[in-house]
N, CA, C and O of each residue as an XYZ file, in Angstrom:
248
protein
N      19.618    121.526     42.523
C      18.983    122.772     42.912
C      20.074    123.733     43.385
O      21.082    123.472     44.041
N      19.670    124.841     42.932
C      21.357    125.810     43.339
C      20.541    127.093     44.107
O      19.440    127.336     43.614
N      20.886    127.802     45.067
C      20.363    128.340     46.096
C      21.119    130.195     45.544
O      22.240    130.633     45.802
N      20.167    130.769     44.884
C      21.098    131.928     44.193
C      22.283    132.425     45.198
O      23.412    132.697     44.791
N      21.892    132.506     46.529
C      22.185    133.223     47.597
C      23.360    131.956     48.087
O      23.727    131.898     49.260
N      23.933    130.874     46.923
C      24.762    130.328     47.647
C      26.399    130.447     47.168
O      26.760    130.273     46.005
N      27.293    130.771     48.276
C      28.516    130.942     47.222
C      29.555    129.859     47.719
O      29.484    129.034     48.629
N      30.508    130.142     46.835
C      31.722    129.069     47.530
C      33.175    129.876     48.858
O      33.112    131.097     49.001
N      33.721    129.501     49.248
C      34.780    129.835     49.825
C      34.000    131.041     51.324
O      32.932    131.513     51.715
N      35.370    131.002     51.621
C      35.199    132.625     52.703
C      35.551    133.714     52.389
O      36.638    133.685     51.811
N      35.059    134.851     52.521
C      34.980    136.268     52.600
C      36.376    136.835     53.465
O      35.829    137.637     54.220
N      37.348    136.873     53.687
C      38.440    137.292     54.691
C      38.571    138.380     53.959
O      38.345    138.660     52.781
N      39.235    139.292     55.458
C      39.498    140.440     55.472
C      41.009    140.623     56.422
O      41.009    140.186     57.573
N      41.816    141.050     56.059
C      42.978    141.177     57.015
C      43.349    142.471     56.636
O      43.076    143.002     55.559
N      44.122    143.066     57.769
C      44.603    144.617     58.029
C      45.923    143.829     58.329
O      45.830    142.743     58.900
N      47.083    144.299     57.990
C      48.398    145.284     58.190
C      48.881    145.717     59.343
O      48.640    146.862     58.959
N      49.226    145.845     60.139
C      49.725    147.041     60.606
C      49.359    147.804     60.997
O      48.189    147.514     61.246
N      49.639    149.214     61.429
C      49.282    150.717     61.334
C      49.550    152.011     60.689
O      49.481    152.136     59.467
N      49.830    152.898     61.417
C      50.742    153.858     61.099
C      49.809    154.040     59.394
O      48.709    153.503     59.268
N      50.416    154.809     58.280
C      50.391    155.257     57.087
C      49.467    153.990     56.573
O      48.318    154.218     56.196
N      49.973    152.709     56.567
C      49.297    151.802     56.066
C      48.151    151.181     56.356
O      47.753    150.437     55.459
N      47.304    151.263     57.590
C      46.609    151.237     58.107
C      45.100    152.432     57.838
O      43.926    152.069     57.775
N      45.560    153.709     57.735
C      44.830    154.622     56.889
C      44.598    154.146     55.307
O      43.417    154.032     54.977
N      45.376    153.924     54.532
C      45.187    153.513     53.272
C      44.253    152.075     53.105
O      43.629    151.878     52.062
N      44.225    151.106     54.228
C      43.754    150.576     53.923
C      42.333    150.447     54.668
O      41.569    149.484     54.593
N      42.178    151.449     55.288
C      40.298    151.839     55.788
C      40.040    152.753     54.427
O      38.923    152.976     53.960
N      41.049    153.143     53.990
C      40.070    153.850     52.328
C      40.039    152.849     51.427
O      38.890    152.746     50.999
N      40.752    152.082     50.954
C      40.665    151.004     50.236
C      39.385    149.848     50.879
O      38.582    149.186     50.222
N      39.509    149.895     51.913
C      37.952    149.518     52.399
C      36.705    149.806     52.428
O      35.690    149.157     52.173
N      36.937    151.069     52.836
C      35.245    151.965     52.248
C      34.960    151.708     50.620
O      33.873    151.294     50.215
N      35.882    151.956     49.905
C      35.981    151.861     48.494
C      35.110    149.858     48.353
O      34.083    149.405     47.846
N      35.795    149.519     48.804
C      35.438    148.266     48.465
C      33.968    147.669     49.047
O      33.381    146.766     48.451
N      33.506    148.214     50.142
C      32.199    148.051     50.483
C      31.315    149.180     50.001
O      30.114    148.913     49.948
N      31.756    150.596     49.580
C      30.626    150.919     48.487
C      30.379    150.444     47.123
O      29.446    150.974     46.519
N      31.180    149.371     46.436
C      31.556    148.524     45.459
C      30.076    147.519     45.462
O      29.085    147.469     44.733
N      30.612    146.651     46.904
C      29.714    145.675     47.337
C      27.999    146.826     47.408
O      27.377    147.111     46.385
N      27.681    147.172     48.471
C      26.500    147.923     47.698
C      25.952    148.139     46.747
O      24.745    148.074     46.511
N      26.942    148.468     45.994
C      26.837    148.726     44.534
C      26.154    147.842     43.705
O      25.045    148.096     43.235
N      26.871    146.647     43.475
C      26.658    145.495     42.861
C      25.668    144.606     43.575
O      24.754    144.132     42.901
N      25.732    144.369     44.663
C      24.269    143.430     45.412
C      23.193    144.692     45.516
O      22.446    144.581     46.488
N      22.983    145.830     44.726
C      21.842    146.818     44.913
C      21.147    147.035     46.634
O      20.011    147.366     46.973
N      21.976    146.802     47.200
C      21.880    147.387     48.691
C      21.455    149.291     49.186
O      21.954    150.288     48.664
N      20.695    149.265     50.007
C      20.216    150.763     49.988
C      21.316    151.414     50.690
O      21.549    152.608     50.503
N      22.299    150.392     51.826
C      23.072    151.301     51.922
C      24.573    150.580     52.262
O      24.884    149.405     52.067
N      25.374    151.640     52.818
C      26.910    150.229     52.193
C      26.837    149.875     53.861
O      26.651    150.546     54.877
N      27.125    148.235     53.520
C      27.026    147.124     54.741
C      28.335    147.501     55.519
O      29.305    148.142     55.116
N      28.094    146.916     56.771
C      29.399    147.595     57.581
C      30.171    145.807     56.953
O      29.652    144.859     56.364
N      31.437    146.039     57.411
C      32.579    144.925     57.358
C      32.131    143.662     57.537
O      32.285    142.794     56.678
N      31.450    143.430     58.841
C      31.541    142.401     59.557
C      30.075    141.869     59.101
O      29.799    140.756     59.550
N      29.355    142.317     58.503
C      27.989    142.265     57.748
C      28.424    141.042     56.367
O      27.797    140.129     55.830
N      29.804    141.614     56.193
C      29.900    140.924     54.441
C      31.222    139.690     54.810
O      31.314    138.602     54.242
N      31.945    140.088     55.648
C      33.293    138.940     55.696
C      32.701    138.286     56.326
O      31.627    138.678     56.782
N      33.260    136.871     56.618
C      33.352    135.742     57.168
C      34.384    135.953     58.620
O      33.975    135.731     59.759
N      35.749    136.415     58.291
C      36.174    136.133     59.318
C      37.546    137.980     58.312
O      38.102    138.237     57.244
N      37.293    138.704     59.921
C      38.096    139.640     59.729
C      39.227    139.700     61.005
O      38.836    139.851     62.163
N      40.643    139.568     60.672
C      41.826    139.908     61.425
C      42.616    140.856     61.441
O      42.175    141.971     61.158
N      43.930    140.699     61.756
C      45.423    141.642     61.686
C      46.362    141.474     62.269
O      46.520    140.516     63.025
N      47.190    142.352     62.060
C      48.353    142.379     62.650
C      49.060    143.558     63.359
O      49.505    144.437     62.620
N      49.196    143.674     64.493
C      50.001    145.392     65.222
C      48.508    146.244     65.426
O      47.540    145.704     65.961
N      48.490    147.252     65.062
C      47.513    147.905     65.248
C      46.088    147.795     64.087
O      45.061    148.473     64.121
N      46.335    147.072     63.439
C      45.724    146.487     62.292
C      44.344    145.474     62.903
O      43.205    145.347     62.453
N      45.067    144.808     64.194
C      44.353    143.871     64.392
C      43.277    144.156     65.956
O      42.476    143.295     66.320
């Protein structure tokens, strides 16, 4: 029996840093959770911590 709603592995999310790189990668993030919306037909885009398993960082990243 397979559970549609069942997947394998974890969802991680890690940030960088700050500064310049840290901006690029909250747009590369929005990008990627209006993606997720997208594709699971969600009414609206899930915050972060809604879809990862386990989110970290590093410097101001974290």
């Amino acid at each position: 029996m397979t559970d549609s709603n069942q997947r394998n592995g974890l969802r991680l999310l890690s940030f960088d840093g700050g500064g310049i790189r840290g901006m690029s990668e909250l747009l590369i993030l929005k990008e990627i959770m209006e993606r997720v919306r997208s594709q699971e037909n969600l009414p609206s885009i899930p915050l972060p911590w809604e879809y990862f398993d386990m989110i970290g960082g590093t410097g101001t990243g974290g």
